[in-house]
C-alpha positions in Angstrom: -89.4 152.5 68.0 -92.6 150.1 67.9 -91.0 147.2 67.2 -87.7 148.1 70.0 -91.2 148.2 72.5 -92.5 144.8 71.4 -88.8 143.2 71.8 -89.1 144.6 75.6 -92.3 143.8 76.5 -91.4 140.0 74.9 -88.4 140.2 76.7 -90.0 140.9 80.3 -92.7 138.7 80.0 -90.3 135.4 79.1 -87.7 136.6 82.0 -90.7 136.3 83.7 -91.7 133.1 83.0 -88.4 132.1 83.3 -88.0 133.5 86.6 -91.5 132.1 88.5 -90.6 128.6 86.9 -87.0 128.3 88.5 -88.4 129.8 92.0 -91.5 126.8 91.5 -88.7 124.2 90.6 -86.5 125.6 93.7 -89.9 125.2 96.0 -90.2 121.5 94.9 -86.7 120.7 95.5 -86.9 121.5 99.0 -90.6 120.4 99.1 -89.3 117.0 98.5 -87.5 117.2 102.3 -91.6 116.6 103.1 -91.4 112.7 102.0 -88.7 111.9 104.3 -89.4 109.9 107.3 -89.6 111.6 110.9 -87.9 109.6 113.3 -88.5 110.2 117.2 -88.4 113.3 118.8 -86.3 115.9 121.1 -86.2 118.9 123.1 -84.2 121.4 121.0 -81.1 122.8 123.4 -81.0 126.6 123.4 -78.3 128.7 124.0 -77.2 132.9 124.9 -75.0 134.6 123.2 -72.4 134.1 122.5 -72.6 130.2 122.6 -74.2 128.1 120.3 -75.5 124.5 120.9 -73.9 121.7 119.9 -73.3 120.0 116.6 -76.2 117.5 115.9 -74.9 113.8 115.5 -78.2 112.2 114.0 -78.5 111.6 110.5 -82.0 111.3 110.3 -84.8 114.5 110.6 -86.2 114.0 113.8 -89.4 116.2 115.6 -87.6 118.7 117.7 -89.7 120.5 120.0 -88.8 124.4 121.3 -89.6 125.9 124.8 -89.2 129.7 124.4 -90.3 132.1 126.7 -90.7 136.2 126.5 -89.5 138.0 129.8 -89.7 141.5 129.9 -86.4 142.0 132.4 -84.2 145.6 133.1 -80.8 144.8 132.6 -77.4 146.8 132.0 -77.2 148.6 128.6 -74.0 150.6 129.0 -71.9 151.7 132.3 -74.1 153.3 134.2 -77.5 152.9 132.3 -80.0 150.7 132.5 -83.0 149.3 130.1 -86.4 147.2 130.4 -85.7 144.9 127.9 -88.2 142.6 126.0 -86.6 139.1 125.3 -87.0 135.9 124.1 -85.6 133.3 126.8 -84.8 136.5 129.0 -81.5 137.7 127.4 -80.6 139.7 124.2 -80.1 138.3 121.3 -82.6 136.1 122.2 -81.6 131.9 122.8 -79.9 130.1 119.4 -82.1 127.7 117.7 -80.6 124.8 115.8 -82.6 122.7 113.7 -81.6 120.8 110.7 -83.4 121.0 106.8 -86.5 118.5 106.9 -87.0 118.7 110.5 -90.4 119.0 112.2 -90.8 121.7 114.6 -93.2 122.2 117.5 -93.1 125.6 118.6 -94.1 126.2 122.1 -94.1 130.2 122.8 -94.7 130.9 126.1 -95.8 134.9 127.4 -94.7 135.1 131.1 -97.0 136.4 133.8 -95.3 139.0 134.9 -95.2 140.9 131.7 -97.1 143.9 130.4 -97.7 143.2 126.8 -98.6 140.4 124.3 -95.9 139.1 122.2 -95.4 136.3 119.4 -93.0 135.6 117.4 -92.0 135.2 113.6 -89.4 133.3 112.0 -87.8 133.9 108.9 -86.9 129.9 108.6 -90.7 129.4 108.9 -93.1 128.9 105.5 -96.2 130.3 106.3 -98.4 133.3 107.0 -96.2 135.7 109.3 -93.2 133.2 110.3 -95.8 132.2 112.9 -96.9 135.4 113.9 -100.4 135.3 113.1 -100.2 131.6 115.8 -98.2 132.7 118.4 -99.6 136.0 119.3 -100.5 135.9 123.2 -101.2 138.1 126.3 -99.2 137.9 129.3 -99.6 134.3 131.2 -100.7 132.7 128.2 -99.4 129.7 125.5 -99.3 129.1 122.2 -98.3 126.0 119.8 -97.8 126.1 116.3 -95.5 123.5 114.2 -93.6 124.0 110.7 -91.2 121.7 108.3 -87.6 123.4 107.9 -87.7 123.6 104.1 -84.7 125.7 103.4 -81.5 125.3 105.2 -79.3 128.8 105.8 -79.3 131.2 109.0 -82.5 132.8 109.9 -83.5 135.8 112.2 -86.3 135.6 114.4 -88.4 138.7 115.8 -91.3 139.7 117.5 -94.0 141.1 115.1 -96.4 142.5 117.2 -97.4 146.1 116.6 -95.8 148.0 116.7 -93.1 145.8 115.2 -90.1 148.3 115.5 -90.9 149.0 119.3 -90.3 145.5 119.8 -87.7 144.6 118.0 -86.0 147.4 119.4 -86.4 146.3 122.6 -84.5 143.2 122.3 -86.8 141.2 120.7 -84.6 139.2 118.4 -82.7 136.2 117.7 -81.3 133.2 115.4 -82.6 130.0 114.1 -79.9 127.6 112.4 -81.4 125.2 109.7 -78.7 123.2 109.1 -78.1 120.6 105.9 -79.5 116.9 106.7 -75.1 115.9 107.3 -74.4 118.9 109.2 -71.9 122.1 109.0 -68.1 120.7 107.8 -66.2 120.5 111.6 -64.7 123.6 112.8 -62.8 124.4 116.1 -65.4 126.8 117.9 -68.6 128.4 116.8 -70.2 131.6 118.2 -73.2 133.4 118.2 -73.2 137.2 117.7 -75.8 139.5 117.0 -75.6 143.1 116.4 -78.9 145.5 117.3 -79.9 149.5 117.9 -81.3 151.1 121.1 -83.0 154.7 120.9 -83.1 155.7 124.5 -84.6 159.1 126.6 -82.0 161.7 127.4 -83.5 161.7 130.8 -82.7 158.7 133.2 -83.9 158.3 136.8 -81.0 157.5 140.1 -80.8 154.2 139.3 -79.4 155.0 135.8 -82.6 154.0 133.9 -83.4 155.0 130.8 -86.7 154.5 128.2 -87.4 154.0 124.6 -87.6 157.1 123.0 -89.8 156.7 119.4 -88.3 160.1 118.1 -85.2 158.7 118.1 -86.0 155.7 116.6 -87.9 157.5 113.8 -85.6 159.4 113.2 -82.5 156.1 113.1 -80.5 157.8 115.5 -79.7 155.3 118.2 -77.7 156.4 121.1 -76.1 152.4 120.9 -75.7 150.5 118.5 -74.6 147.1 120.4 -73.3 143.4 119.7 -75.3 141.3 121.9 -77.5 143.2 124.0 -75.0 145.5 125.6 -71.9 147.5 125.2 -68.8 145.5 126.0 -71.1 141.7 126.2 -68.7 139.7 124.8 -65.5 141.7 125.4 -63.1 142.2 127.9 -63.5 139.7 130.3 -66.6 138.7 128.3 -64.6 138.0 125.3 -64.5 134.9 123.2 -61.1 132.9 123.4 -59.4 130.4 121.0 -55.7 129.1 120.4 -53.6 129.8 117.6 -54.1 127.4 114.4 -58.1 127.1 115.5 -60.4 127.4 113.2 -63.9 129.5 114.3 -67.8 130.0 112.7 -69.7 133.2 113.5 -72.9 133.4 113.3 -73.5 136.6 112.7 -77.2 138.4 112.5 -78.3 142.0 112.5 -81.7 142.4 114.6 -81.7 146.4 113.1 -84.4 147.4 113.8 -82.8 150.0 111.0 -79.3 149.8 110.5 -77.3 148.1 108.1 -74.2 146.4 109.4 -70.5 146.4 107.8 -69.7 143.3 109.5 -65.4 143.4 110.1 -62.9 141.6 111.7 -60.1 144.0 112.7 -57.0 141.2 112.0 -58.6 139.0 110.2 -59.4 137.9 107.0 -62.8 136.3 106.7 -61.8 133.0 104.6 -65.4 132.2 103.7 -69.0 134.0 104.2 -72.2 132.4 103.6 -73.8 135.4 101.9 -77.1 137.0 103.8 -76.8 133.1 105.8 -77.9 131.4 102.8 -76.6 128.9 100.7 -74.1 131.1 98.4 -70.3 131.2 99.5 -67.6 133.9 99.0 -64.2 134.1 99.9 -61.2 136.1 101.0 -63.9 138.9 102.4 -62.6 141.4 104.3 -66.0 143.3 105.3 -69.7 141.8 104.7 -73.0 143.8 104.5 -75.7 142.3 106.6 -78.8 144.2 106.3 -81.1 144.5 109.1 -83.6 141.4 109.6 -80.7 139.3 108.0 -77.3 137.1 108.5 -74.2 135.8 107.8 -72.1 132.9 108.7 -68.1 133.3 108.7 -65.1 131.3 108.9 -61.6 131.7 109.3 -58.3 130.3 111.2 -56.5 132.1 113.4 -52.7 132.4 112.7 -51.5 134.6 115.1 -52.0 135.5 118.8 -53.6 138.6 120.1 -57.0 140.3 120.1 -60.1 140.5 117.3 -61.9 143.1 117.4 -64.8 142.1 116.0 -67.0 145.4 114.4 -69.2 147.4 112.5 -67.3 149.1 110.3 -69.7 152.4 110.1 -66.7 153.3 112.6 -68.5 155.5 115.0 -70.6 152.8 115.8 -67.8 150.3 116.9 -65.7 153.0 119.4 -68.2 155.6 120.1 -71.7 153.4 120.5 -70.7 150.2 121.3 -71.0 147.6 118.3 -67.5 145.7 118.9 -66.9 142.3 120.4 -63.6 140.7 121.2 -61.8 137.2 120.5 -58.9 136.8 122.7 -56.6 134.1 120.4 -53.7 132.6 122.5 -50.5 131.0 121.8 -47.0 131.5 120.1 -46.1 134.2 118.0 -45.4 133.1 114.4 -43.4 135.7 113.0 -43.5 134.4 109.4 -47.2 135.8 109.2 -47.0 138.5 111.4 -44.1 140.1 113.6 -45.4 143.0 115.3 -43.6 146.7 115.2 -39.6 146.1 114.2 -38.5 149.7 114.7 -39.4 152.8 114.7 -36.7 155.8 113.1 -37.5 159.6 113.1 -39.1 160.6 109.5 -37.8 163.6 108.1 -38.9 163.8 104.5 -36.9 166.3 102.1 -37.9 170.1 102.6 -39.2 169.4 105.6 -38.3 171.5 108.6 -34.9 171.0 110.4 -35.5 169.9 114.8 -33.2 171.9 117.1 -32.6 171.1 120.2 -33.6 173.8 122.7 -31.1 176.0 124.4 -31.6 176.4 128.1 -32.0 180.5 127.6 -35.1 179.7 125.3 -36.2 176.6 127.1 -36.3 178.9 130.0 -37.9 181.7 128.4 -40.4 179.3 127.2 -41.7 178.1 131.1 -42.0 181.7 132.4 -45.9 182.1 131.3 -48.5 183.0 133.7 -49.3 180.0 135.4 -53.6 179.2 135.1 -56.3 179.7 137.9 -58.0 176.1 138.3 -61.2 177.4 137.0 -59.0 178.5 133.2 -57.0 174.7 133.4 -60.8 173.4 133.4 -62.1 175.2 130.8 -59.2 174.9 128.2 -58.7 171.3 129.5 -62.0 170.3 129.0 -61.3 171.9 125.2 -58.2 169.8 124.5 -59.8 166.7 126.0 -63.0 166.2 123.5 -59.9 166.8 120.6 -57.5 164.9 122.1 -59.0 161.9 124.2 -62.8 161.8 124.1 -63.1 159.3 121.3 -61.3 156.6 123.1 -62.3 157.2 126.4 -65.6 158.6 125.9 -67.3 161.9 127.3 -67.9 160.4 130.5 -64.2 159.2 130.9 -65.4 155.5 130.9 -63.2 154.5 128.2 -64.7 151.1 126.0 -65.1 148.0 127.9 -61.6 145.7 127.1 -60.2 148.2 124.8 -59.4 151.9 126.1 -59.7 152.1 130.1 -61.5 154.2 132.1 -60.0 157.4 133.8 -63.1 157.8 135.9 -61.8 156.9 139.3 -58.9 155.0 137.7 -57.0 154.0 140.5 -54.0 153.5 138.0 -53.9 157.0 137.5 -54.5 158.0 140.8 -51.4 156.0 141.8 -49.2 158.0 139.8 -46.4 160.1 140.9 -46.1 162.1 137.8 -50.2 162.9 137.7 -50.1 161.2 134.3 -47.5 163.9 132.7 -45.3 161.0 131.3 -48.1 159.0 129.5 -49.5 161.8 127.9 -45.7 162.8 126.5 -44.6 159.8 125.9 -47.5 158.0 125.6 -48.0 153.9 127.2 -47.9 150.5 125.7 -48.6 147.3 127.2 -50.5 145.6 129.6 -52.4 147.4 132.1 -54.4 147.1 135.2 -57.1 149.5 135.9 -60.0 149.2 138.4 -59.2 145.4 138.1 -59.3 145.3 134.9 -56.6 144.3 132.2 -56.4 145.9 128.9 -53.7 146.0 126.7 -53.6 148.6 123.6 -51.3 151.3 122.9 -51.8 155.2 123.7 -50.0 157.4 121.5 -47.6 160.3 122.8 -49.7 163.6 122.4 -47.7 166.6 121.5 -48.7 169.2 123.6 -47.4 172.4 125.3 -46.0 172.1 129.0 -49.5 174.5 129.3 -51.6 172.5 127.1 -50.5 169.6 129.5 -50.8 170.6 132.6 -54.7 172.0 131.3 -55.4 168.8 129.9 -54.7 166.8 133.1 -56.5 169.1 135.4 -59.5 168.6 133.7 -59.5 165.0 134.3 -58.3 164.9 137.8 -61.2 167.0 138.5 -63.8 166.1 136.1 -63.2 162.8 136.9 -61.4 161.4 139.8 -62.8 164.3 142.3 -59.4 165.0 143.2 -58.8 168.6 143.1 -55.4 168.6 141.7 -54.3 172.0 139.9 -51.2 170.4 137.3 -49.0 173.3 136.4 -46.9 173.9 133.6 -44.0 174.2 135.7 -44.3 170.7 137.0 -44.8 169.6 133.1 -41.3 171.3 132.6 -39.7 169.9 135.6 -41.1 166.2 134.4 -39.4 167.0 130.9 -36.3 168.2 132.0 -35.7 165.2 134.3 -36.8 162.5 131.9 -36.5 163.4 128.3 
């Protein structure tokens, strides 16, 4: 037993050893970046989301000198509500930041007037007490300066770290710095900057749909969004990203948390490489990557066929009920030898299963005559089979998901009608739409429900949320079926 102990002990103390001499031998490898020469100097281009600056053509490290400033701004969150923000370069994520290994930076952070708090800022590419934090603090209407070497190339996150840190950072206060290798990224087709982040707001909001930080919630990680860059639906619908088939595309993905880990997906793709947590380690053929809060990831794959990314986290909920999905519109021709879309579709009657009959007139008949519903009974039992049937696509509110499901709050596409929406809910819709403006294209599943069920159903959103006042009966689901199945 003695001797199994010494063996341990002897065993942790060389891993030790072992250990704190490869991280030493690891700092002086990219220590030695320090003797190479700096050649002139430039004003670092800084981008939103979801663009990224160019590729840098020099060969040589260079001085590259950053401009960023915090604005404390109220902007859109979601449909309906808005935030006060805290930013860097006055959207969220904050601006892109690429740099290459060896480069000198001078960091110019810059605390506008019209804010309320101090800020600063620290970078996780940045060697040295607090990423910069400890140089950059400032109050409102004040400067600060601090420079750094870019020892270690990968994909950084930046944040603000002044107390207290989680407030901040879940305000907005987040971003990416790029430290590229000396010769640059191997060419690709596009690259895009995404950044996935949490907001715990009040329940409460005032006319003008604004809403605070709640520190309950945020104690508690349970944000009401959970977002891909800085609001639900930034960079999809008519915000999302668009390439052509056979292109070739980089995220850059980070995760400003403040809590949550994210299960980074591509919903029709197949990510062919990830640079693991940003950094220098490569894996391929990934269908799902963890990036943990404070970190990153960089992915890349081609696109072979046409149609739409959806771009996630897969904690599921989070994608289609609180907003952490983006979009990538690919265009071009179909190529059927990778994909060819639904071929046919048969009836699926497995063995035992129960025989269909076609309904005699006598029982179809017998079938209507129910007590038709008082408006006040379709609302209740509609609003019942609406959160089972319809509430995780188009949301409580009936506002759908920005440039994926479609609003049925004053949708003018429903509105216009004939049927009162009776045919899509039985037979369901496919194909491009028009709503409020707005194209979407997805497909809507048939819903098999009674003629009562129906008309209860439809009510409810007529009333609930088109201000309408139309009463659907079950009698005018009948008379629908009759003429058209």
């Amino acid at each position: 037993m003695k001797t199994t102990f010494n063996y341990t002990i002897r065993f942790i103390l060389v891993f030790s050893f072992v250990t704190a001499f490869s991280a030493c031998q690891k700092k002086e490898k990219a220590g030695e970046d320090l003797n190479t020469e700096i050649i002139g100097e430039t004003n670092a281009i800084l981008t939103h989301a979801p663009e990224v600056p160019p590729h840098i053509t020099a060969k040589h490290n260079t001085k590259v000198i950053v401009n960023l400033e915090v604005i404390e701004k109220t902007m859109r969150l979601a449909d309906g509500v808005n935030y006060t923000f805290w930013t860097f370069g006055g959207k969220v994520p904050g601006s892109f930041i690429r740099i290459r290994q060896g480069d000198l930076v001078e960091f110019h952070l810059h605390n506008h007037p019209d804010n309320m708090l101090p800020h600063n800022i620290d970078l996780h590419a940045v060697t040295g007490p607090g990423g910069g934090a400890e140089a950059s603090l400032i109050a409102p209407g004040k400067s600060a300066q601090f420079s750094f070497r870019a020892l270690n190339q990968g994909l950084y996150v930046y944040h603000c770290a002044t107390a207290p840190v989680g407030m901040h950072i879940a305000n907005g206060m987040y971003g990416l710095i790029l430290v590229e290798p000396l010769e640059g990224l191997p060419p690709v087709d596009h690259e895009f900057y995404l950044m996935q982040g949490e907001f715990y707001t009040s329940k409460q909001q005032d006319a003008n749909g604004h809403r605070d930080f709640d520190m309950q919630k945020a104690l508690d990680e349970n944000p009401d969004f959970v977002v891909i860059n800085g609001a639900v639906g930034a960079s999809a619908g008519e915000n999302a990203m668009r390439v052509k088939v056979g292109e070739t595309v980089r995220l850059f993905v980070g995760n400003g948390g403040p809590n949550l880990v994210s299960s980074f997906h591509a919903i029709g793709e197949i990510f062919d490489q990830v640079a693991i947590e940003g950094g220098s380690l490569i894996n391929e053929n990934v269908q799902t990557t963890l990036i943990p809060a404070g970190g990153s990831s960089i992915v890349e794959f081609k696109c072979d066929v046409p149609g739409t990314l959806h771009l996630v986290d897969h904690s599921i909920f989070r994608a289609f009920n609180k907003g952490a999905l983006a979009q990538i519109k690919v265009e071009g021709a179909e190529n059927h030898q990778v994909y060819t879309g639904k071929q046919r579709e048969d009836v699926y009657l497995p063995e035992g299963s129960a025989v269909q009959h076609i309904t005699t007139k006598e029982t179809a008949d017998v079938a209507v005559v129910l007590p038709e519903k008082t408006l006040e009974e379709r609302l209740s039992e509609g609003q019942t089979l609406f959160n089972q049937n319809c509430m995780a696509c188009h949301m409580e509110n009936g506002k759908g998901i920005a440039g994926t499901f479609p609003p049925l709050e004053n949708s003018d596409f429903l509105q216009a009608r004939n049927d009162k929406g009776i045919g899509i809910v039985l037979h369901g819709l496919q194909g491009e739409i028009t709503v409020n403006g707005t194209k979407y294209n997805n497909i809507m599943p048939a819903v098999k429900l009674s003629d009562d069920q129906v008309a209860s159903v439809l009510t409810y959103i007529h009333n609930k949320f088109n201000n309408d006042k139309v009463l659907v009966k079950a009698s005018d689901v009948a008379d629908w079926r009759s003429k058209n199945d």
